[in-house]
C-alpha positions in Angstrom: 67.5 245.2 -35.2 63.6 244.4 -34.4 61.0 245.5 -36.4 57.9 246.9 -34.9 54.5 244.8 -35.0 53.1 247.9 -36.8 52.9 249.1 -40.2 54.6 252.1 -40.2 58.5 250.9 -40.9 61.7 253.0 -40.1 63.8 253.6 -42.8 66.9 252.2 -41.6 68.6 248.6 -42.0 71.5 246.8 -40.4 74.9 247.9 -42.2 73.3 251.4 -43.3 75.6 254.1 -42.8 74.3 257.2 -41.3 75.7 260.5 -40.3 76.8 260.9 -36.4 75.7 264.1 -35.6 72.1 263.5 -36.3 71.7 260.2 -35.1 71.1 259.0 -31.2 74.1 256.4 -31.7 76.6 258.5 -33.5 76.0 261.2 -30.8 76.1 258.8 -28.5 79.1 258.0 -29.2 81.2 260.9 -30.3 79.8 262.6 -27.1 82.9 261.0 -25.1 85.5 261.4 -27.5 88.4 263.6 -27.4 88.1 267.2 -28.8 90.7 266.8 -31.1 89.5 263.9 -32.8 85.7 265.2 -32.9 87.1 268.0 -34.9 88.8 266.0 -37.0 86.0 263.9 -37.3 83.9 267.4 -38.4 86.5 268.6 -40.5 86.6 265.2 -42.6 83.1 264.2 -42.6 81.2 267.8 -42.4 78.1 268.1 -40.9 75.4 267.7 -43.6 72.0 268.8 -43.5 69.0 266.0 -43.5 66.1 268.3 -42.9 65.7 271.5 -41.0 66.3 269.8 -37.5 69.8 268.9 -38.2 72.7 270.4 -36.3 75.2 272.1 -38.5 76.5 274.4 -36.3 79.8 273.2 -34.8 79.0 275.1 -31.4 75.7 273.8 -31.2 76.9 270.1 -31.8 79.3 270.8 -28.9 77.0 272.3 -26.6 74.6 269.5 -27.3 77.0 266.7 -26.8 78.3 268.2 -23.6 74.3 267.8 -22.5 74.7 264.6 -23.5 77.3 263.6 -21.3 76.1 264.8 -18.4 72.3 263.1 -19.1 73.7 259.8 -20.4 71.7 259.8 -23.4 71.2 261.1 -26.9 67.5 261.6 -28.3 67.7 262.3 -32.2 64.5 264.2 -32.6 63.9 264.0 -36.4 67.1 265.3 -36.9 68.1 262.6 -39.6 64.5 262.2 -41.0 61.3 263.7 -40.4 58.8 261.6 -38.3 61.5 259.0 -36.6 62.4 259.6 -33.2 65.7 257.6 -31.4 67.8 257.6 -27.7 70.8 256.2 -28.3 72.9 255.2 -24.8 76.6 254.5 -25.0 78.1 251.4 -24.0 81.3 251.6 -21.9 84.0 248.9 -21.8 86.0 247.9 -18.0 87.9 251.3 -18.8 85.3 253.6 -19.3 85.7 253.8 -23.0 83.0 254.0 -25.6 82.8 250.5 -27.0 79.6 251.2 -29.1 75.9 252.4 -28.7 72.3 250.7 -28.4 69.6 252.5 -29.4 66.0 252.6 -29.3 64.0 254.2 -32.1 60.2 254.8 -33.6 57.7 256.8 -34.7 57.1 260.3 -33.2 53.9 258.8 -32.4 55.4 255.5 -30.5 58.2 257.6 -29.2 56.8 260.8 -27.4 59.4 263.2 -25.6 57.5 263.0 -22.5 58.7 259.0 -22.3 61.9 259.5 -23.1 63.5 259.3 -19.6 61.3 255.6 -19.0 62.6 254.4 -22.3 66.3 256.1 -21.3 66.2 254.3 -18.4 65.8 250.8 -19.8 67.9 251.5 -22.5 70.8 252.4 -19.7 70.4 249.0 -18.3 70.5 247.1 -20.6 74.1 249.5 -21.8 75.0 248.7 -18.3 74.9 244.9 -18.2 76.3 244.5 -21.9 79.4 246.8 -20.7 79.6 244.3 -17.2 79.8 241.2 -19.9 82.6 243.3 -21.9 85.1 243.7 -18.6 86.7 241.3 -16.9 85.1 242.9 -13.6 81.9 245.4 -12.9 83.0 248.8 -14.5 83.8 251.6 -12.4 84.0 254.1 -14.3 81.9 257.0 -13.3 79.2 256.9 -16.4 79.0 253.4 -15.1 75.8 253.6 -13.1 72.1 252.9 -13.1 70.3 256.4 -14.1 68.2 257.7 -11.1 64.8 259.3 -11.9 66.5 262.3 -11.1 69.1 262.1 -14.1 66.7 261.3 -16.7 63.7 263.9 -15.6 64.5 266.6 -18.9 65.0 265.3 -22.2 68.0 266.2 -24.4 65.9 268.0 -27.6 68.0 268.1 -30.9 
């Protein structure tokens, strides 16, 4: 984790657990997970309200992970607190597995929706050549690509 140059801090430290269905690298990753074991990750864990942008609604979680998938990126847009916006990009091991997330995150003022696909597309290259360093050879699984402008033109919104 870097901290910004600037004042304003983010109110998150390495080791803090945080709830994955408001956050750009819990999304992130449970957005390629099996059905089954997202809902038994919802039935254990719930999905708990942070403010009145969180997603509490099952469907809607679903819907908006299935967006994720096919943009490549999550955006939590002050869905786990008010003011902090993150893109979270999975990371994919030599068999197309999640094998974690990186994540960019700031200010709604450092962060505005209308740069999210330039910061998405740095964030997916840099996800791309940590997942070529985790495979014995250069992943081919289909999420394994460089985003075009094309993939990364509409945001996802929380």
């Amino acid at each position: 984790k870097m901290e910004p140059l600037e004042v304003e801090r983010l109110g998150s430290w390495l080791g803090k657990r945080m709830d994955v269905h408001c956050t750009s690298v819990g999304k992130s990753l449970i957005a390629h997970l099996p059905d089954a074991h997202l809902d038994r990750l919802i039935a254990e864990h719930q999905l708990q309200k942070h403010n009145e942008n969180t997603i509490v609604s099952v469907g809607k979680l679903k819907d908006h992970l299935a967006r994720i998938r096919k943009l490549g990126y999550a955006i939590d847009n002050e869905e786990n607190e008010i003011g902090i916006r993150c893109i979270g990009v999975p990371v994919f091991d030599g068999h197309g597995q999640t094998a974690g997330s990186i994540s960019l995150s700031g200010t709604v003022r450092q962060i505005l929706l209308y740069d999210v696909p330039l910061h998405f597309r740095k964030a997916q290259r840099t996800s791309f050549e940590i997942s070529q360093l985790l495979s014995e050879e250069r992943p081919s699984h289909s999420l394994m690509r460089l985003p075009s402008k094309e993939d990364a033109s509409t945001p996802v919104e929380g």
